[in-house]
N, C-alpha and C positions, 0 to 999 in steps of 0.2 A: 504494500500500500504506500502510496506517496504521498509525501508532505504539504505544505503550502504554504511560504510563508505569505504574511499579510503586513501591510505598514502601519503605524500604529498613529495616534494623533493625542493631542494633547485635548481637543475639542471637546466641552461637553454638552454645547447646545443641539448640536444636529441630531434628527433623528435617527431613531435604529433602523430604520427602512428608508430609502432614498424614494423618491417623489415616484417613479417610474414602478418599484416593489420587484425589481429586479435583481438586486444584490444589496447586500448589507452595507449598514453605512461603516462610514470609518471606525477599529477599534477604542474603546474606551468612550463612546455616548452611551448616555441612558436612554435617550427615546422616551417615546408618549405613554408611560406605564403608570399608570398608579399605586401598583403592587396588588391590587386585587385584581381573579380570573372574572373575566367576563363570559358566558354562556358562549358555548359553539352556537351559529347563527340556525335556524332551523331547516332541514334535509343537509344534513351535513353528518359526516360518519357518528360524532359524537353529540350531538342532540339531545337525543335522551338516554337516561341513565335504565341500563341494563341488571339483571344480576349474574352473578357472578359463579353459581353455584351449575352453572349450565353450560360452560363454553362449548361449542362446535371444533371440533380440531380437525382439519384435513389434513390428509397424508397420505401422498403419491400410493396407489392400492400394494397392497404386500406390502408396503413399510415396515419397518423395523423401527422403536423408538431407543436409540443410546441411552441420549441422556435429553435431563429436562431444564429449565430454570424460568420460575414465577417470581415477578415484583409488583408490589402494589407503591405507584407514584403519586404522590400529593400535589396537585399541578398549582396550587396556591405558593407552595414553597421555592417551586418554579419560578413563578411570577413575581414573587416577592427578590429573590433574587437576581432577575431579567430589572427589577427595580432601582434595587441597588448599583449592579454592576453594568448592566447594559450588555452591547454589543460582547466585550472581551467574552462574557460566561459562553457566547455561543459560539467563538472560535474555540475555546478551551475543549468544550463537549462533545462538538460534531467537525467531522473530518468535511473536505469541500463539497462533495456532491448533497451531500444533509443539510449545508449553510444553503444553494441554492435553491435545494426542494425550500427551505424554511422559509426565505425572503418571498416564492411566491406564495404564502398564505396568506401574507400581511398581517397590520400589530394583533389583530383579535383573535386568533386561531395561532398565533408566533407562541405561548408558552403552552397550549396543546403541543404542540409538533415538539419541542424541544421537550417534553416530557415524556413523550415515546420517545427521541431518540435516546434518555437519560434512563430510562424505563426499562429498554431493551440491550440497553449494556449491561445493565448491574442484572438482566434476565440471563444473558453470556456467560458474563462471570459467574453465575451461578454454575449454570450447565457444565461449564469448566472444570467445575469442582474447582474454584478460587481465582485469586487474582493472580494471574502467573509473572512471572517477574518478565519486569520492560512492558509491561501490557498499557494500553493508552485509551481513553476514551473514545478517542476515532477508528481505532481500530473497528467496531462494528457502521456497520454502512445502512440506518435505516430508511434511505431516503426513498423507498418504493411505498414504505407505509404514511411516511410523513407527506409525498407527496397527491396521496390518494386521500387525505384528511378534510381536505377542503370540499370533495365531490358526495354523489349523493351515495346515501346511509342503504344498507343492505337491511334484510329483515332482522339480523340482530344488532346493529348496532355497532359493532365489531369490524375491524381492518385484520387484515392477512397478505404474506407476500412471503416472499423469499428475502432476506434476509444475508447480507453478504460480512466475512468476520475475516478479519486477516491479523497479521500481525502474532502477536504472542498468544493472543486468548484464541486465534485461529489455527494455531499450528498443533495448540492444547487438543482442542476439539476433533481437527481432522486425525490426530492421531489417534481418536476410537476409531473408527472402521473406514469403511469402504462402501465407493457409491452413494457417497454421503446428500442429503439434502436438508437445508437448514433454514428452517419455516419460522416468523416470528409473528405474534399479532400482540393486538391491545385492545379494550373495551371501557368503557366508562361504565363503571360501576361506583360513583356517587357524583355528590356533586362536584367537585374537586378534588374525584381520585379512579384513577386508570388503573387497569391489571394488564402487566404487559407479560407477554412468554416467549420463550424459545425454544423449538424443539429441534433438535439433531434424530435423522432416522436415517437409515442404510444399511450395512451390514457391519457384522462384529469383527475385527481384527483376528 
């Protein structure tokens, strides 16, 4: 997985979204946050609140499940800290293609997205059985989920996609087996809080 750096600005009036909502503004603005989640807008994946006790899992037929990893995200804490920190938290979290899925959701649906891609790391490292050393928050690549966030809502509520993991927490993972395919989704189950997973299926070494 490759790098990116970015240039950093002393600025802290500009917004966290440039006028266009095509790419992030310079590191270190705060943007138009007030530190509280505002509602997903209505037919939007996350809408309405689901439970939790039901997920639908697919998986390629014949699958094999490795291994698994469940986190429940608090997208207020999200927020509060997209508050605080601004732009910097979202270079920090998400590697480049995740930064451009995010910029096009825009400010209202920006600390949803960044709580799936925050969501579905700490769901990796799970699956990993830990945090394996050298491993980095970019290393997982949510931006299949984050960018289907904004479109309309399926019958449960729920996103799913393939999921791409490289780096240290990837080499962890591909090292159980073979034929491997690594599925991740998320669901809102309250009002300000996501379950997100990951599942590794294929065959056993």
């Amino acid at each position: 997985m490759t790098t990116q750096t970015v240039a950093r600005t002393t600025s802290r009036r500009a917004p966290l979204l440039t006028g266009s909502d095509t790419r992030l503004a310079p590191a270190g603005t705060r943007g138009p946050f007030s530190g509280r989640v505002s509602p997903p807008p209505a037919g939007t994946a996350f809408a309405s609140v689901q439970p939790a006790h039901a997920l639908d899992l697919e998986l390629p037929g014949g699958a094999r499940v490795l291994t698994a990893g469940v986190d429940l995200t608090d997208v207020q804490r999200i927020a509060t800290a997209l508050h605080r920190t601004g732009s910097s938290l979202v270079r920090r979290v998400c590697g480049p293609a995740e930064q451009v899925a995010l910029a096009g959701l825009g400010p209202a649906l920006l600390p949803w997205g960044l709580a799936v891609s925050f969501g579905l790391t700490e769901a990796a490292v799970k699956a990993a059985g830990g945090i394996p050393p050298g491993s980095r928050f970019p290393d997982v690549d949510a931006s299949a989920l984050i960018t289907r966030l904004g479109g309309p809502a399926d019958a449960s509520s729920s996103l799913s996609a393939v999921v791409e993991v490289g780096g240290a927490t990837g080499r962890r993972l591909h090292a159980l087996g073979t034929d491997l395919a690594l599925t991740g989704g998320a669901r809102r189950v309250g009002p300000h809080l996501l379950v997100c997973w990951v599942l590794l299926s294929g065959s056993p070494r």
